[in-house]
C-alpha atoms as an extended CHARMM CRD file, in Angstrom:
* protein
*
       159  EXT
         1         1  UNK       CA            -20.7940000000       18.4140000000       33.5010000000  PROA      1               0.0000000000
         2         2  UNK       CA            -18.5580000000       18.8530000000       30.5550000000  PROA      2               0.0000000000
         3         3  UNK       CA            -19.9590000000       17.7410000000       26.9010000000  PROA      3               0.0000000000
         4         4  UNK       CA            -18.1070000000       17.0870000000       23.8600000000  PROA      4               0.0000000000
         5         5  UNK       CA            -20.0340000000       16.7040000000       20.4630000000  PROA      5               0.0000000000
         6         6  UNK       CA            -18.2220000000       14.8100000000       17.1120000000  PROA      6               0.0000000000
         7         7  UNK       CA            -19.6660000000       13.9660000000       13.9990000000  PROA      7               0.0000000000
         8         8  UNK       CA            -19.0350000000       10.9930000000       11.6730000000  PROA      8               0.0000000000
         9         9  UNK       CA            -20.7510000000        9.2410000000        8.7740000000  PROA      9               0.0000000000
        10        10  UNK       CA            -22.1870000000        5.6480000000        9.5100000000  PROA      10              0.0000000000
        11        11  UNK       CA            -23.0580000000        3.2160000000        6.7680000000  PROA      11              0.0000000000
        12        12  UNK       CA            -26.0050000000        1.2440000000        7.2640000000  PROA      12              0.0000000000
        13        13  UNK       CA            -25.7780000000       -2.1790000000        5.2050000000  PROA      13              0.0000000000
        14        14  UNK       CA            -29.5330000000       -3.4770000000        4.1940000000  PROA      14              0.0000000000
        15        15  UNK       CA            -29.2270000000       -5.6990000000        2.1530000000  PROA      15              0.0000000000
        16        16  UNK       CA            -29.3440000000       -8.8250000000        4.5710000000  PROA      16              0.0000000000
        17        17  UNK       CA            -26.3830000000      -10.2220000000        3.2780000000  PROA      17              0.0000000000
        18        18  UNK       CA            -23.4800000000      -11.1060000000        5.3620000000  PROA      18              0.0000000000
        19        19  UNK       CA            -20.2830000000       -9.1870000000        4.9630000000  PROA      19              0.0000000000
        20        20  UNK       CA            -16.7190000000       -9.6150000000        6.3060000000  PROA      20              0.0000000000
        21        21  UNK       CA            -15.0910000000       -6.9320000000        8.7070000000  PROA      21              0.0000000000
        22        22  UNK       CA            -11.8620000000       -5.3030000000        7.1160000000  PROA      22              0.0000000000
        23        23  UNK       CA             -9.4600000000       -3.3700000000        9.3670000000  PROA      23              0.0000000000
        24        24  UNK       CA             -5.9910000000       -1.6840000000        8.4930000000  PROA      24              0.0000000000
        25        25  UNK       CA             -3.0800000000       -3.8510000000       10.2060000000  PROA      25              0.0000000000
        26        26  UNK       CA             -0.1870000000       -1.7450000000        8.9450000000  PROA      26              0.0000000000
        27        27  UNK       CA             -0.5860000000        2.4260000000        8.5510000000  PROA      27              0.0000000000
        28        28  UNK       CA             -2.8880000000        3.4730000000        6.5850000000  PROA      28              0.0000000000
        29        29  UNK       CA             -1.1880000000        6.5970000000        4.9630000000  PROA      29              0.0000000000
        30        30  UNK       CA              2.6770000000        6.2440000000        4.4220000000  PROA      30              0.0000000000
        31        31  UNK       CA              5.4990000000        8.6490000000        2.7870000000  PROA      31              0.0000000000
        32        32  UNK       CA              8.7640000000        6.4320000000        2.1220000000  PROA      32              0.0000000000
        33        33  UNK       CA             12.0810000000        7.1550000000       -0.0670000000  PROA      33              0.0000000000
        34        34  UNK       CA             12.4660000000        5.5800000000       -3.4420000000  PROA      34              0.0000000000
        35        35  UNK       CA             14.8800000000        3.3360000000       -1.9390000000  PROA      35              0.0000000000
        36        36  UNK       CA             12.2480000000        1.4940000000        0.5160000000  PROA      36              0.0000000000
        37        37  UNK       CA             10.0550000000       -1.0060000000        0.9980000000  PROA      37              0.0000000000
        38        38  UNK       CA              6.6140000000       -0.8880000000        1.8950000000  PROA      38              0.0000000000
        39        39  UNK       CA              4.0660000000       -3.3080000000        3.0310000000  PROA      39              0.0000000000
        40        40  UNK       CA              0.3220000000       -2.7600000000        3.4320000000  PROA      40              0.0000000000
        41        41  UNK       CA             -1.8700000000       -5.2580000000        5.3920000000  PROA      41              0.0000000000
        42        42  UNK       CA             -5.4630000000       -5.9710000000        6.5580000000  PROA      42              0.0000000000
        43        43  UNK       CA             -6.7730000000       -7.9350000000        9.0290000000  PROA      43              0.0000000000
        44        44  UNK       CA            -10.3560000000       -9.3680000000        8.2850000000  PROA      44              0.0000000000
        45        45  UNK       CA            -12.9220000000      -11.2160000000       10.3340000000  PROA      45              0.0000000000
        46        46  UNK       CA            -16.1990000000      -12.5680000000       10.2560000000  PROA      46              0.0000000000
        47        47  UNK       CA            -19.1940000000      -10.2910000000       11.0550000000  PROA      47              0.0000000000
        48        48  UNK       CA            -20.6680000000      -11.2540000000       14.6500000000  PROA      48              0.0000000000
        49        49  UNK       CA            -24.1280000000      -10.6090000000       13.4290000000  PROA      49              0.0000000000
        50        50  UNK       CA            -25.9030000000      -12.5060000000       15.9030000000  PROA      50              0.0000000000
        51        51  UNK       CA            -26.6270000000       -9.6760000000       18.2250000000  PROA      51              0.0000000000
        52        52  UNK       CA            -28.7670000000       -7.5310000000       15.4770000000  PROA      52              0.0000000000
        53        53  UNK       CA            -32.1100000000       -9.7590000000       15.9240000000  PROA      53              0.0000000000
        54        54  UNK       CA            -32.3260000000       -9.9140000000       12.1460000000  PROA      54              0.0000000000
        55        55  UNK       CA            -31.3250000000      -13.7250000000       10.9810000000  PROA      55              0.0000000000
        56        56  UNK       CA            -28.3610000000      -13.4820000000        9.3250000000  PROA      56              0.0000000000
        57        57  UNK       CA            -26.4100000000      -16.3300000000        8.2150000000  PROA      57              0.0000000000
        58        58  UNK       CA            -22.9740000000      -16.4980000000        7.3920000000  PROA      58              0.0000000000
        59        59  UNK       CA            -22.1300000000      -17.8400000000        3.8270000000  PROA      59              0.0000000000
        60        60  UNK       CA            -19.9770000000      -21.1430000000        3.3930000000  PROA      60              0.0000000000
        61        61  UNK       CA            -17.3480000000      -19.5220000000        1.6230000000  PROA      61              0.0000000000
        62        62  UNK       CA            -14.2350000000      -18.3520000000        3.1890000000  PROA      62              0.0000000000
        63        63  UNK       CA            -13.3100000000      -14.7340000000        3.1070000000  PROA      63              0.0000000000
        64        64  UNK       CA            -11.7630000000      -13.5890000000        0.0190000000  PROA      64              0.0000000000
        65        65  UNK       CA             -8.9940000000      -10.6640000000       -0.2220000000  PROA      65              0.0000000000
        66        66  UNK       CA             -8.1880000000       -8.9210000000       -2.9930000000  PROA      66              0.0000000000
        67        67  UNK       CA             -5.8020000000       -6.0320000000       -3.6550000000  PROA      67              0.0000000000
        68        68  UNK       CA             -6.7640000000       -2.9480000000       -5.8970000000  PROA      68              0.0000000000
        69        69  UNK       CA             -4.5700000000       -0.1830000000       -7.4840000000  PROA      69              0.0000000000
        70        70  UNK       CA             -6.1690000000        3.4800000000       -8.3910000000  PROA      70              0.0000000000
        71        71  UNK       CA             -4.6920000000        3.7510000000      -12.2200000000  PROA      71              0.0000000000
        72        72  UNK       CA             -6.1260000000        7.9220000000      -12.8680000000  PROA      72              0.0000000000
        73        73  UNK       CA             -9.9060000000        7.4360000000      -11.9200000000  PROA      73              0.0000000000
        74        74  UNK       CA            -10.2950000000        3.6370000000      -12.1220000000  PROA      74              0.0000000000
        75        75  UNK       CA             -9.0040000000        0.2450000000       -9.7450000000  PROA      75              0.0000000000
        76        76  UNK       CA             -7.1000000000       -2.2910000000      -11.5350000000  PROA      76              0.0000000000
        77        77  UNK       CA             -6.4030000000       -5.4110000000       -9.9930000000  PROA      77              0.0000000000
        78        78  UNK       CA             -2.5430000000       -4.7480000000       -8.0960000000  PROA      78              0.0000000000
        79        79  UNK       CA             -1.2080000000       -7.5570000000       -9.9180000000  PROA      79              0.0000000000
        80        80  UNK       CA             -1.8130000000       -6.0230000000      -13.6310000000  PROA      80              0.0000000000
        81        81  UNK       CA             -0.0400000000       -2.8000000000      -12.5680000000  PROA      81              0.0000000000
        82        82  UNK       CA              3.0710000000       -3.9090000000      -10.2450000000  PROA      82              0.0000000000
        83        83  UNK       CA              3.7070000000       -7.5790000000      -11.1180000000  PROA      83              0.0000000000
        84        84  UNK       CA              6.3050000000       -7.4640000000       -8.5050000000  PROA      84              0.0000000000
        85        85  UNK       CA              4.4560000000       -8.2030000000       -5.6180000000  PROA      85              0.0000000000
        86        86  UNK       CA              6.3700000000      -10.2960000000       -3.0020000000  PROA      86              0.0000000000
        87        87  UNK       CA              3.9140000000      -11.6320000000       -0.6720000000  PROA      87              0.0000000000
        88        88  UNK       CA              2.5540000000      -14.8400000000       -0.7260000000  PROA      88              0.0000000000
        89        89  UNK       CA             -0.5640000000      -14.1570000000        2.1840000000  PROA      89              0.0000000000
        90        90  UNK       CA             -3.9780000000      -12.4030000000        0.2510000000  PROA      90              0.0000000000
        91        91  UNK       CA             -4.0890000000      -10.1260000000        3.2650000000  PROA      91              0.0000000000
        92        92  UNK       CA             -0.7520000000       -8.7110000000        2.7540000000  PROA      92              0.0000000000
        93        93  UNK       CA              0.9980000000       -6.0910000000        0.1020000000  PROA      93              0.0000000000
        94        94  UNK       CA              4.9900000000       -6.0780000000        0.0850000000  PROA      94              0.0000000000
        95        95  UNK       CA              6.1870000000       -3.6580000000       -2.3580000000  PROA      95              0.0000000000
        96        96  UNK       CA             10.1970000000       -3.4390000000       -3.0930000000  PROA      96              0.0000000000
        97        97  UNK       CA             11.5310000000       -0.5070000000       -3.0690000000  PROA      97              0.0000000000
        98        98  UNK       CA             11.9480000000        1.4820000000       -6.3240000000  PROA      98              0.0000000000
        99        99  UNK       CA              8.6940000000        0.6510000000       -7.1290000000  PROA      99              0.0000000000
       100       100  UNK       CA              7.9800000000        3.9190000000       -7.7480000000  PROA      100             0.0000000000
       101       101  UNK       CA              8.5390000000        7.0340000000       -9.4310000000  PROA      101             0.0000000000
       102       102  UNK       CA             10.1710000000        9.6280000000       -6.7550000000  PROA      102             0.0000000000
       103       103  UNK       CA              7.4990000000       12.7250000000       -6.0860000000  PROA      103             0.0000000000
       104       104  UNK       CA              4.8350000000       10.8260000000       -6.8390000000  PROA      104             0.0000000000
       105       105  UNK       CA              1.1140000000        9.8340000000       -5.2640000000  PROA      105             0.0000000000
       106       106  UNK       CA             -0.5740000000        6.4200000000       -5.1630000000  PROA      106             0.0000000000
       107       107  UNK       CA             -3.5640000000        4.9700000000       -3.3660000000  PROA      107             0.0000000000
       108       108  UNK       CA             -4.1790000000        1.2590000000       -2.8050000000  PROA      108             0.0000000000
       109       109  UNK       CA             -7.3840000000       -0.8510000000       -1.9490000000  PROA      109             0.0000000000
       110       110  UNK       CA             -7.6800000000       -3.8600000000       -0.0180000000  PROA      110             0.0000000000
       111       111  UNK       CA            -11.2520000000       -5.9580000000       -0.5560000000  PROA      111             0.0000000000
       112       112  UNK       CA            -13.0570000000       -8.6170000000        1.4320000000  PROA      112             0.0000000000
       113       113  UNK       CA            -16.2010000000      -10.4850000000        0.9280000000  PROA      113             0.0000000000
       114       114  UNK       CA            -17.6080000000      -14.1000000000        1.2780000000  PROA      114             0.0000000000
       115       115  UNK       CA            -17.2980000000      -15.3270000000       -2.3920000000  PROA      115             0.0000000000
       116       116  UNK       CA            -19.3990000000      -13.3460000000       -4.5150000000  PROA      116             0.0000000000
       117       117  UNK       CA            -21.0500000000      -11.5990000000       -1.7090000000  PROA      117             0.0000000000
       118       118  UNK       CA            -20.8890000000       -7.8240000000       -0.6470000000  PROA      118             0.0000000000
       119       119  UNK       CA            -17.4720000000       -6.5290000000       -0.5910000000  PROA      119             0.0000000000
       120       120  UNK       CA            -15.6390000000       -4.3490000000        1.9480000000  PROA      120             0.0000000000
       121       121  UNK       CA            -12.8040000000       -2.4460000000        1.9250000000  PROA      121             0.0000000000
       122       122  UNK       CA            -10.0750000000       -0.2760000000        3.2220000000  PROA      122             0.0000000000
       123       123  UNK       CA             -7.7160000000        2.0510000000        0.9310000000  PROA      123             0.0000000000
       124       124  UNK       CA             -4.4450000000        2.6690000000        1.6430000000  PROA      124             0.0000000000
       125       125  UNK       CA             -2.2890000000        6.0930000000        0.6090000000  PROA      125             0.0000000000
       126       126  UNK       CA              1.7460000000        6.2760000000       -0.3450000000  PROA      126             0.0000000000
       127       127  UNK       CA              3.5790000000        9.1310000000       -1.0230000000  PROA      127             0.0000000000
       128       128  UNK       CA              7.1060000000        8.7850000000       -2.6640000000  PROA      128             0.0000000000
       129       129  UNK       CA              9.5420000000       11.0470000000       -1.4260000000  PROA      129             0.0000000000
       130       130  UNK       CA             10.8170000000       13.4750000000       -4.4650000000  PROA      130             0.0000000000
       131       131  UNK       CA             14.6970000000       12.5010000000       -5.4420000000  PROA      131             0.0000000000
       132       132  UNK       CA             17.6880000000       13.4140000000       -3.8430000000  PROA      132             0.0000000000
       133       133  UNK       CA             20.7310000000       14.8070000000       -5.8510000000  PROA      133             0.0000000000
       134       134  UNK       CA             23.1260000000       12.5220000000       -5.9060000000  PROA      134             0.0000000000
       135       135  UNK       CA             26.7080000000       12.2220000000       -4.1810000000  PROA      135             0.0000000000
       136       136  UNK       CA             29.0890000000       12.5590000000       -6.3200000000  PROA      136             0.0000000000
       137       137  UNK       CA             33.0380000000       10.9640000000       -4.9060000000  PROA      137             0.0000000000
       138       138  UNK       CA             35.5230000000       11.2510000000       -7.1740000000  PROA      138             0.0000000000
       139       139  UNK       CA             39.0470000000        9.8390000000       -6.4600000000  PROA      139             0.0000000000
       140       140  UNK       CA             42.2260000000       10.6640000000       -8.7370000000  PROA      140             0.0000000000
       141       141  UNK       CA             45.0690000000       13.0030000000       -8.9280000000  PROA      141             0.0000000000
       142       142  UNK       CA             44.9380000000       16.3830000000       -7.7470000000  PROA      142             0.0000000000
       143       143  UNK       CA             47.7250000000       17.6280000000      -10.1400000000  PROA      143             0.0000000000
       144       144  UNK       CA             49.2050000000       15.6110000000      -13.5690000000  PROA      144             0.0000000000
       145       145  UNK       CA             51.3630000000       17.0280000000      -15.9860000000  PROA      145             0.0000000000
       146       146  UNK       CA             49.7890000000       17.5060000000      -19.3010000000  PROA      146             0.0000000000
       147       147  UNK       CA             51.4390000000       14.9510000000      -21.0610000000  PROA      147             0.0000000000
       148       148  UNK       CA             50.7370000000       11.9220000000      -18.6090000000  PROA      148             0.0000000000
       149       149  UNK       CA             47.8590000000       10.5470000000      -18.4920000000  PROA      149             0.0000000000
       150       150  UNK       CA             45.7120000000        9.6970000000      -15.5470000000  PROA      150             0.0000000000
       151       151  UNK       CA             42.5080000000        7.9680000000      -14.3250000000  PROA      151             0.0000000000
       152       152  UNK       CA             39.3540000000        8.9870000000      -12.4260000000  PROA      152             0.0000000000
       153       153  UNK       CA             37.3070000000        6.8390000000      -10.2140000000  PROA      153             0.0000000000
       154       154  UNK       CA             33.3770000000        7.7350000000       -9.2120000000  PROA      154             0.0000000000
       155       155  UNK       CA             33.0280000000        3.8370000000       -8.0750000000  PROA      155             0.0000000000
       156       156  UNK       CA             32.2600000000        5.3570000000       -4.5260000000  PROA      156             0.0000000000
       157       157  UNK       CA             29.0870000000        7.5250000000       -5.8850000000  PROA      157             0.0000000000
       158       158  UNK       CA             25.8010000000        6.9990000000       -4.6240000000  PROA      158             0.0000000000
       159       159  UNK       CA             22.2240000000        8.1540000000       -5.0250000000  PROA      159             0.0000000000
């Protein structure tokens, strides 16, 4: 028979403690223009424990979602670095467009846990396009006599 071999890493949680399941609901990894919008979102879900035959129990809190931006080397809270985020649900990210610098690089971080508990999490990668040049439409005469005057109109340019 045919055999197929794959490797991955799996992370083993000991600690005993319940935590929440986080999965990506929108792509993970997106590359948008400067001119669009972009929403990230994660579903979460309680962890069905109860076939591990350790006794587990879930916490009374609710699940908590939180939303992480990676400022150089360290997370800030989203909300302390782009103020202007639209959504009103914990689970969901709407950024406007021209959020961001064209050409550049940004990564994201959604978090789950019961309350204070363990916390789990799923980042999330953007890519802003780099600029386009822009279109330049100019309207006026094509020929004037030097002592008239005349007007130009770029109303019609765009970027």
């Amino acid at each position: 028979g045919l055999s197929h071999n794959t490797s991955d890493i799996l992370t083993v949680d000991r600690s005993g403690t319940a935590a929440p399941l986080v999965y990506p609901a929108s792509i993970t990894n997106r590359k948008i223009q400067r001119n669009q919008a972009v929403t990230f979102s994660i579903t979460t879900r309680y962890a069905d424990e109860s076939a591990c035959g350790t006794a587990v129990s879930l916490p009374s809190d609710s699940i908590s979602e939180s939303w992480y931006y990676l400022n150089s080397s360290s997370w800030s809270p989203l909300e302390s670095v782009v103020p202007f985020d639209s959504a009103r649900e914990p689970w969901k990210v709407d950024l406007p467009a021209f959020s961001f610098a064209p050409g550049s690089s940004h990564q994201l971080k959604a978090t789950a846990s019961y309350g204070s508990g363990p916390v789990r999490e799923h980042v999330f990668g953007l890519e802003v396009a780099a600029a386009q040049p822009p279109i330049l439409r100019i309207s006026g005469p094509y020929v004037v006599s030097e002592t008239c005057s005349f007007t130009l109109d770029a109303s019609a340019s765009y970027d």
